[in-house]
Structure formats: structure tokens, C-alpha cells
C-alpha positions as CSV (number, residue, x, y, z in Angstrom):
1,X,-3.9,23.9,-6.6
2,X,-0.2,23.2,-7.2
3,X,1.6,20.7,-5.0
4,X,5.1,21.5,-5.7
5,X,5.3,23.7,-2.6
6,X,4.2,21.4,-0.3
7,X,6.4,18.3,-2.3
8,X,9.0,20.8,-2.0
9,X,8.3,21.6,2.3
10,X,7.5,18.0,3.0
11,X,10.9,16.6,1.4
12,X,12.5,19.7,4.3
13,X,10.4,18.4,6.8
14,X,11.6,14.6,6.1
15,X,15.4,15.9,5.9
16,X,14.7,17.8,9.1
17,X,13.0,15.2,10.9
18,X,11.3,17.9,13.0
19,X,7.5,16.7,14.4
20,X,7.0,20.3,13.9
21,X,7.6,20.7,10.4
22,X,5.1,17.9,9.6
23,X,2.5,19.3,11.9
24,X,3.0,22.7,10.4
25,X,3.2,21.4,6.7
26,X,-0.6,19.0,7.5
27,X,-2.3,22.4,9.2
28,X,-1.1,24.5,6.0
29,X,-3.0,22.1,3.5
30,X,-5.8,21.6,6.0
31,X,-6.0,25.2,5.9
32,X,-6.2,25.7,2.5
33,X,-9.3,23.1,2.4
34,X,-11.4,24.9,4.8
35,X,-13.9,26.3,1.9
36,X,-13.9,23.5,-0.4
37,X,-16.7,20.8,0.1
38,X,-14.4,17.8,-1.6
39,X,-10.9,17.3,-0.9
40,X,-9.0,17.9,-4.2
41,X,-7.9,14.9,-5.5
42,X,-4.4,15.8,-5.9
43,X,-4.3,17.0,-2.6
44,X,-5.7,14.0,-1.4
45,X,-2.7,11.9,-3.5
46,X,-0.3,13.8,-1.9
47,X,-1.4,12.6,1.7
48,X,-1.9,8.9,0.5
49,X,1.4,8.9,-1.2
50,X,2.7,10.3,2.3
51,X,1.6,7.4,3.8
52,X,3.2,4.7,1.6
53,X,6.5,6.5,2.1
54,X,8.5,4.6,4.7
55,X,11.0,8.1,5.4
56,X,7.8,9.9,6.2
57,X,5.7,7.2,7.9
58,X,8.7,6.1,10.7
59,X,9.1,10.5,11.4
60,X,7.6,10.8,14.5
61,X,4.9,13.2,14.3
62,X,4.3,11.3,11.1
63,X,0.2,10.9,12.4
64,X,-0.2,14.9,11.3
65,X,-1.3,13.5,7.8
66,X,-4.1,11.1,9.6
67,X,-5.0,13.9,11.7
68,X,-5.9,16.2,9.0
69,X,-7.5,13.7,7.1
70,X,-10.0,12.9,10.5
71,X,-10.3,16.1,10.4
72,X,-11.9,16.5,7.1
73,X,-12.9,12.5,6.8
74,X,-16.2,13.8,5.8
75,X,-15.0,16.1,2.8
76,X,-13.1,13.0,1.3
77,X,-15.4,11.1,-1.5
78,X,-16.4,7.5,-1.3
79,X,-13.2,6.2,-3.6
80,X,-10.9,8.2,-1.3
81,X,-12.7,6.6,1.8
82,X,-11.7,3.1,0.4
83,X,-8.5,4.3,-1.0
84,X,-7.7,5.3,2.7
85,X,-8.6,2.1,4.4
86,X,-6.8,0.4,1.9
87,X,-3.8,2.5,2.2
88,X,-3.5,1.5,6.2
89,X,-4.4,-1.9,5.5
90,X,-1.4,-1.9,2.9
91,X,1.2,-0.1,4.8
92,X,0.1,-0.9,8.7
93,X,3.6,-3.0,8.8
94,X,5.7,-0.4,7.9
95,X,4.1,2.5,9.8
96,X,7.0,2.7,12.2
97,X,5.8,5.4,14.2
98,X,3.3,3.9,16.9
99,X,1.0,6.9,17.1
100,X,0.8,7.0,13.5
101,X,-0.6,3.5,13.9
102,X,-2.9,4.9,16.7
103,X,-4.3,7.7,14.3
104,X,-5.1,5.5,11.9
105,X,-6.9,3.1,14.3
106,X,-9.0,5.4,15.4
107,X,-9.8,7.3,12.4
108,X,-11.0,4.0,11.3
109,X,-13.3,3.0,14.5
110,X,-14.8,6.3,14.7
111,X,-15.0,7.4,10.9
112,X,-16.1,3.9,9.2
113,X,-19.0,2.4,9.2
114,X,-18.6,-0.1,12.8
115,X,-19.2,-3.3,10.5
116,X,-16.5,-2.0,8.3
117,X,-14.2,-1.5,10.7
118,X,-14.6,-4.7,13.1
119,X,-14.2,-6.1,9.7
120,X,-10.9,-4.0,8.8
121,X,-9.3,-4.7,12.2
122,X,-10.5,-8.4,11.9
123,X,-8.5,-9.1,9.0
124,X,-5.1,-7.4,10.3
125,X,-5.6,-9.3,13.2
126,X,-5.2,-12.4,11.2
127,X,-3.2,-11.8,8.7
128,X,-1.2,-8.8,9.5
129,X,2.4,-8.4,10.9
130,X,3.4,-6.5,13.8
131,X,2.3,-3.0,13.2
132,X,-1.3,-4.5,11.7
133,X,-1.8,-6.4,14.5
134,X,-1.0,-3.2,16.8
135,X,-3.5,-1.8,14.4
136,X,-5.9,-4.2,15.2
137,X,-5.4,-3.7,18.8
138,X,-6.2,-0.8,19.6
139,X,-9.4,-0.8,16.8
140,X,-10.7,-3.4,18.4
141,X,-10.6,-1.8,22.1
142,X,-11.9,1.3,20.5
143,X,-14.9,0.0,19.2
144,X,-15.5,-2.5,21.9
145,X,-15.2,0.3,24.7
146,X,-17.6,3.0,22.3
147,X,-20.5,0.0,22.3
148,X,-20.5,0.8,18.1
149,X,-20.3,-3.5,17.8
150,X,-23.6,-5.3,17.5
151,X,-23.8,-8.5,19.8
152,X,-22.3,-10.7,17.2
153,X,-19.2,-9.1,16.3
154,X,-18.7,-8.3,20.4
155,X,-18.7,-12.0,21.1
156,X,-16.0,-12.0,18.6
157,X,-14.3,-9.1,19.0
158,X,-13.8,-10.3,22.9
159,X,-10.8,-13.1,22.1
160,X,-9.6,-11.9,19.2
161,X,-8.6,-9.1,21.4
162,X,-7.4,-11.5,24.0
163,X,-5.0,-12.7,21.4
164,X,-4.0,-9.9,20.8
165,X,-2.9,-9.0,24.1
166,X,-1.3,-12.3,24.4
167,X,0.5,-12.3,21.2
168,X,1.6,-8.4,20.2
């Protein structure tokens, strides 16, 4: 599958600025996956490299590419799993569109593993700007308020939250 089409639309759809033109150029590779088992891998570095693009990630409308990727979270492979949580970890400060931040929140409470997340959302709550800490926020509510948490990380989760709140 060659990407130059869609390299070619997105760059359009960044020079546009149009939610629409994102939404339609995500749904046209989602699309195309719909009888494969595996994401292609260069498909899947096309999305990624979406993400650590700071013209694409502050485009409202920007969540499209983690909407298409939730929706086919369980056709990406283990290393693109990872490479996905570390991409949001890596870029949650410069996702300047808030429900991009929201996507990716809660593709990562309701995709991931529970201990995985609480331990993702843990860590950008420490150590993470603004937009991780937003991040953090509202993973945090999410898997508090699904009951995914074992007692433990609850009891944690609880003021870390607070603080949170407190402190955006």
C-alpha cells in the first residue's frame, strides 16, 4: 500500500485546517484496513508520525487519527501497542487540541491493560506538563469511574486525582 496519497491529502487537510478533511482522510485509511487482520506497518507510521506533528496535532479535529486507531486497537501488534503509548506519553505536551488529548486518554483506559494504564497516567501526572497532566486527568476519572482499578491503585488513584483537580 502506497502512502503518497494520503501524505499527499493529509499535507491539504493541514493547509486547509478543515476538521473535515482529517475526519475524511482517518475514515479513508480505516477503510482500506477493514480486511486485513494486522495494521500495515507503514500505515501504522503514518498515523504515529501524525501524532508527533505539532501542525497536525493542534488542528482541531486532530483526534480522527486516535479514533481510527481505537477503532482497530485490536488489529495493531504488540510493538505498535507500546509504540502508541509511548507516542502519547512523548507528545501529551504538545497535543494542543484538547479532545485529541481526550482520545488518547481514553483509548488508553479502555484499550490497555488497567495496571498499564493507572501506571501510564501515574507517571504524566508526575512528571508531565500541562497537556500530560490533562492527560492524566481524565485517565484517571475514566478508570476510576469504570471500577477497571484494583483496591490498591484506587486508594491511589483517589488524590492523585485530587491534585489534579487542584493543580491543572
Amino acid at each position: 500500500m502506497s502512502m503518497v496519497p494520503y501524505i499527499q491529502k493529509l499535507a491539504a487537510a493541514v493547509k486547509s485546517g478543515k476538521k473535515s478533511a482529517l475526519d475524511d482522510l482517518c475514515f479513508e485509511i480505516e477503510y482500506e484496513q477493514l480486511t486485513k487482520d494486522v495494521w500495515p506497518q507503514a500505515v501504522f507510521e503514518f498515523f504515529v508520525s501524525a501524532l508527533h506533528d505539532t501542525d497536525i496535532t493542534s488542528l482541531t479535529g486532530a483526534r480522527a487519527f486516535v479514533l481510527s486507531l481505537y477503532n482497530d486497537f485490536d488489529k495493531l501488534t504488540a510493538e505498535q501497542r507500546r509504540v502508541l503509548l509511548q507516542t502519547f506519553g512523548a507528545e501529551a505536551d504538545s497535543f494542543g487540541d484538547e479532545m485529541l488529548r481526550h482520545a488518547a486518554s481514553d483509548l488508553v483506559a479502555r484499550k490497555y491493560p488497567p495496571a498499564l494504564a493507572f501506571d501510564f497516567f501515574a507517571e504524566l501526572a508526575g512528571g508531565g506538563g500541562p497537556g500530560g497532566r490533562h492527560m492524566a486527568l481524565v485517565g484517571l476519572e475514566l478508570l476510576l469511574l469504570s471500577g477497571k482499578l484494583d483496591k490498591r491503585q484506587a486508594t491511589f488513584a483517589e488524590p492523585l486525582l485530587a491534585e489534579l483537580i487542584r493543580k491543572p
